[in-house]
C-alpha positions in Angstrom: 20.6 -3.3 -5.7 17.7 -1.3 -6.6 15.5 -0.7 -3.7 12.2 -0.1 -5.9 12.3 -1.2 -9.6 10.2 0.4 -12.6 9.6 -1.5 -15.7 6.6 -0.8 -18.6 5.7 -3.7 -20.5 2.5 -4.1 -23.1 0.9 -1.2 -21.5 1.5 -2.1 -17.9 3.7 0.3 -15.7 5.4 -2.0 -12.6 6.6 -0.8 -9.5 8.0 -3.2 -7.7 9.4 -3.2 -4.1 12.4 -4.7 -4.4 13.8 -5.3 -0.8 12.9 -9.3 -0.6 15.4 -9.8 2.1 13.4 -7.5 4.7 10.0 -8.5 3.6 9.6 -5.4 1.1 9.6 -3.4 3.9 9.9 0.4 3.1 12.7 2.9 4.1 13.7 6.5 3.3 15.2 5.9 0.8 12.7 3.6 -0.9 10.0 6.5 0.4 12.0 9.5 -2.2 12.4 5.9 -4.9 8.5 5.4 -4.9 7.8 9.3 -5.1 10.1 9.6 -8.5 8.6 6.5 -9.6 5.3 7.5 -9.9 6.3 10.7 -11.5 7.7 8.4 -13.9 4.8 6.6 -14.6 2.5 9.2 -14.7 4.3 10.7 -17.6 4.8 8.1 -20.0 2.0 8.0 -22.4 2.9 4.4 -22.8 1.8 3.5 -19.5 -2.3 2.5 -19.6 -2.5 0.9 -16.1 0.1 1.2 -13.3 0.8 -2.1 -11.3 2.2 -2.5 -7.5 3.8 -5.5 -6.3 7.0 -7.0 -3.9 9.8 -8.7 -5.1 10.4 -12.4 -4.5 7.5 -14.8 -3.3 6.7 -14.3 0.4 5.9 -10.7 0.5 4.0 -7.6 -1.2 4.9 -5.1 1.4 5.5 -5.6 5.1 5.4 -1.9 5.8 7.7 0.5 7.3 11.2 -0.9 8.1 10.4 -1.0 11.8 14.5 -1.5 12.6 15.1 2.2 10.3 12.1 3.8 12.1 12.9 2.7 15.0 15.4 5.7 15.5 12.5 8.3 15.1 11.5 8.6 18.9 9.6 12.3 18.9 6.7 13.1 17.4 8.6 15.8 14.9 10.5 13.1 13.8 7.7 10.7 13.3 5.6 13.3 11.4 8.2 14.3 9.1 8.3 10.6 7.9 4.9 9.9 8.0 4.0 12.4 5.7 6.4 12.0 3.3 5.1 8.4 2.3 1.6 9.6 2.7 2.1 12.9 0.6 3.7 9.1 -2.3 0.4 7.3 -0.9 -2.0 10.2 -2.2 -0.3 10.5 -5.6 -1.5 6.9 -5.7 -4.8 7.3 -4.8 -5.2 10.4 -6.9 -2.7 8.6 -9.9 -4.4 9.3 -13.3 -4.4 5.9 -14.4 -6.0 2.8 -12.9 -3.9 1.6 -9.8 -3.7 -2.1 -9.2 -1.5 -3.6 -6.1 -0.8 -7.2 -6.9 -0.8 -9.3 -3.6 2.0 -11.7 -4.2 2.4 -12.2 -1.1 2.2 -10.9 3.0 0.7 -7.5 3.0 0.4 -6.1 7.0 0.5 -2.9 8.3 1.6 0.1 6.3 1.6 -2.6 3.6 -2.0 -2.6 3.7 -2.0 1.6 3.6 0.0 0.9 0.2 -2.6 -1.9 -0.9 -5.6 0.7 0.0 -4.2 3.3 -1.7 -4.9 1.5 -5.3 -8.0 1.3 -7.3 -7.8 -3.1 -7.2 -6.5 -5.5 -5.1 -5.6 -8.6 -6.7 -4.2 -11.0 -4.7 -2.4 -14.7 -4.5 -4.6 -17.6 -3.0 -1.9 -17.9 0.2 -2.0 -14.3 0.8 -2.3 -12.3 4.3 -3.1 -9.2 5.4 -3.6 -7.5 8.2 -3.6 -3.2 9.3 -1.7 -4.6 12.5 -0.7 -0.8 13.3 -2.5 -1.3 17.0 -0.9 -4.2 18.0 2.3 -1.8 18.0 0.6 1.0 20.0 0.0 3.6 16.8 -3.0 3.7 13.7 -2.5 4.0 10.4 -0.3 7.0 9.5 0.3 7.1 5.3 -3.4 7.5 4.6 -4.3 3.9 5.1 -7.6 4.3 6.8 -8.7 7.0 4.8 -8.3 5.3 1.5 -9.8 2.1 3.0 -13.0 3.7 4.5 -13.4 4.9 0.8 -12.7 1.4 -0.8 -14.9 -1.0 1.1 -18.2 -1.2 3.3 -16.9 1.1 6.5 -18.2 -1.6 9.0 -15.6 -3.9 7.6 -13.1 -1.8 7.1 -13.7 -0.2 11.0 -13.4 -4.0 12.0 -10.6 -5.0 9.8 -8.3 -1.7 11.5 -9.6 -1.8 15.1 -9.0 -5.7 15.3 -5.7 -5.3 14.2 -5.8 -9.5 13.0 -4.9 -11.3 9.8 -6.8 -12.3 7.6 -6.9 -14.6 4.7 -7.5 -13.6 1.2 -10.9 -15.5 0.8 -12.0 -13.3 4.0 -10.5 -10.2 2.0 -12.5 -11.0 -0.5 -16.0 -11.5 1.4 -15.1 -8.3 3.0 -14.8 -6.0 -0.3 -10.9 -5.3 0.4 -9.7 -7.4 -2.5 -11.4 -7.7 -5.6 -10.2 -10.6 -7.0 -8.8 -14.1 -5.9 -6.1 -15.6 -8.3 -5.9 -19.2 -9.3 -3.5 -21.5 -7.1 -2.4 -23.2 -9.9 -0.6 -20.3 -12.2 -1.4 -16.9 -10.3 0.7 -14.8 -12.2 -1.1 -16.8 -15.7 -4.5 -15.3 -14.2 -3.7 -12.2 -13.3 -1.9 -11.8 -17.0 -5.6 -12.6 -18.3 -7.5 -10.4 -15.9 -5.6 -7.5 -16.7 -5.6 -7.8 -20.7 -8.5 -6.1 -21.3 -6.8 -3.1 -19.1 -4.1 -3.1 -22.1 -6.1 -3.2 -24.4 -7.9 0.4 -24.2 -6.1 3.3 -25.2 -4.7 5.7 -22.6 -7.0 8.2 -23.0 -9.9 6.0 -22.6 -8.0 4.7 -19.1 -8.0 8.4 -17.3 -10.9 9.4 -18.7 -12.9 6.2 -16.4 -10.2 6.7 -13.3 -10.9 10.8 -14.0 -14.9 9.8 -13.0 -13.9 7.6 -10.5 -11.6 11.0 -9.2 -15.0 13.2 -9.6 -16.9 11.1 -6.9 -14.2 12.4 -4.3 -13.3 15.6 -2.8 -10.0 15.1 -2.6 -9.0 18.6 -1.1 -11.0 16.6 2.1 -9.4 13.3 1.3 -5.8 15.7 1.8 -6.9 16.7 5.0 -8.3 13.4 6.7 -5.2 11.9 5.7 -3.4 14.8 7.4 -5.5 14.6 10.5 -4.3 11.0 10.6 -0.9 11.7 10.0 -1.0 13.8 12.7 -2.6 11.4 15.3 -0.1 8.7 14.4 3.2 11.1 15.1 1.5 11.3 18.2 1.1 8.3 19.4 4.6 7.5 17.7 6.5 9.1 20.6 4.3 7.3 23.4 6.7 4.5 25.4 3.3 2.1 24.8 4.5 2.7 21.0 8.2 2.0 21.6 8.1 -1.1 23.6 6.0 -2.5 21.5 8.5 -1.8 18.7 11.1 -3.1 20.5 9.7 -6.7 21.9 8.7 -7.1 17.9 11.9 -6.7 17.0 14.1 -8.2 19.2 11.5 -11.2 18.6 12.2 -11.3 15.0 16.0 -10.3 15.3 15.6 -7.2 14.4 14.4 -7.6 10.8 
């Protein structure tokens, strides 16, 4: 089975996590699948907006797949993954074509850093989401709170990583995380409709908007907070607070 799928249809790139059994939670191998993906993307002049979502109908992305990263213990090892998937997470942010992650379902913890890293959040009327990093002893550590300090009011978004809680997506939506609500009746009907007019604009009229949304940043600065924060996550990664935490979680959820 394909761990991450990559489709274009009418104008719309996909990427879709594709690991329903595990919550679409990301592993190396998925980390190297979502790096060539984008690459992909980014080169196909056929390709006006790209889309993120998970597979199946209970999750977008639970984050890292705690049971595989579970065998980093030092902070080396830690580092080395960490900024892998946030070197993939700034190719999003920085991707020359709108960036939309669809929120089809649970999006918590590095989920969230994947969800922040887009230009839109569009999300189901069931969804949750949550940066639950601290309840496991570490922060963010792909560029999650960087991104999200630079999408939404940075009151919110400071309460929304310190508190570490769920929330609903109404209360994303009040917040300024996500931007729109879909319909409980045929989500997938309403987001096909919201997006038109994105497929509807030629290519070059698509990077020449995200190009002025790219001017307001300095991004050399946005590489280097998201470094700092790569940095103070493979720290805290090797702590035992970190660790136990890891392990009560999973031997409460059997591991998965």
């Amino acid at each position: 089975m394909e761990k991450v799928k990559v489709a274009v249809e009418n104008g719309i790139g996909w990427i879709i996590l594709n690991q329903p059994e595990r919550y679409n939670a990301i592993d190396h191998d998925m980390i190297d699948l979502l790096d060539r993906s984008l690459i992909k993307l980014k080169n196909d002049k056929d390709v006006k907006v790209l889309v993120i979502r998970g597979a199946g109908e209970k999750s977008f992305c639970s984050g890292g797949d705690l049971s595989v990263f579970h065998q980093l213990h030092t902070q080396k090892q830690a580092y080395e993954m960490l900024s892998k998937m946030g070197n993939v997470l700034y190719k999003v942010f920085s991707f020359p074509k709108p960036t939309i992650a669809l929120l089809n379902g649970v999006a918590v913890g590095g989920g969230c850093e994947v969800a922040s890293a887009c230009d839109f959040r569009i999300s189901y009327p069931n969804v949750k989401f949550g940066f639950i990093q601290g309840t496991l002893g570490i922060t963010t550590g792909w560029g999650g709170s960087t991104f999200i300090f630079e999408r939404m009011n940075p009151e919110n978004a400071l309460e929304i990583l310190i508190s570490a809680k769920k929330f609903t997506a109404i209360e994303g939506y009040e917040k300024g995380f996500i931007q729109k609500v879909l319909a409980k009746e045929d989500p997938l009907k309403d987001f096909y409709e919201w997006i038109h007019p994105f497929t509807t604009k030629t290519a070059s009229v698509q990077k020449a908007y995200k190009q002025r949304r790219l001017d307001r940043y300095d991004l050399a600065d946005i590489e280097h907070r998201i470094e700092k924060e790569i940095s103070e996550c493979s720290r805290l990664w090797e702590t035992d607070e970190h660790h136990q935490a890891v392990s009560i979680f999973l031997n409460r959820n059997g591991s998965k």
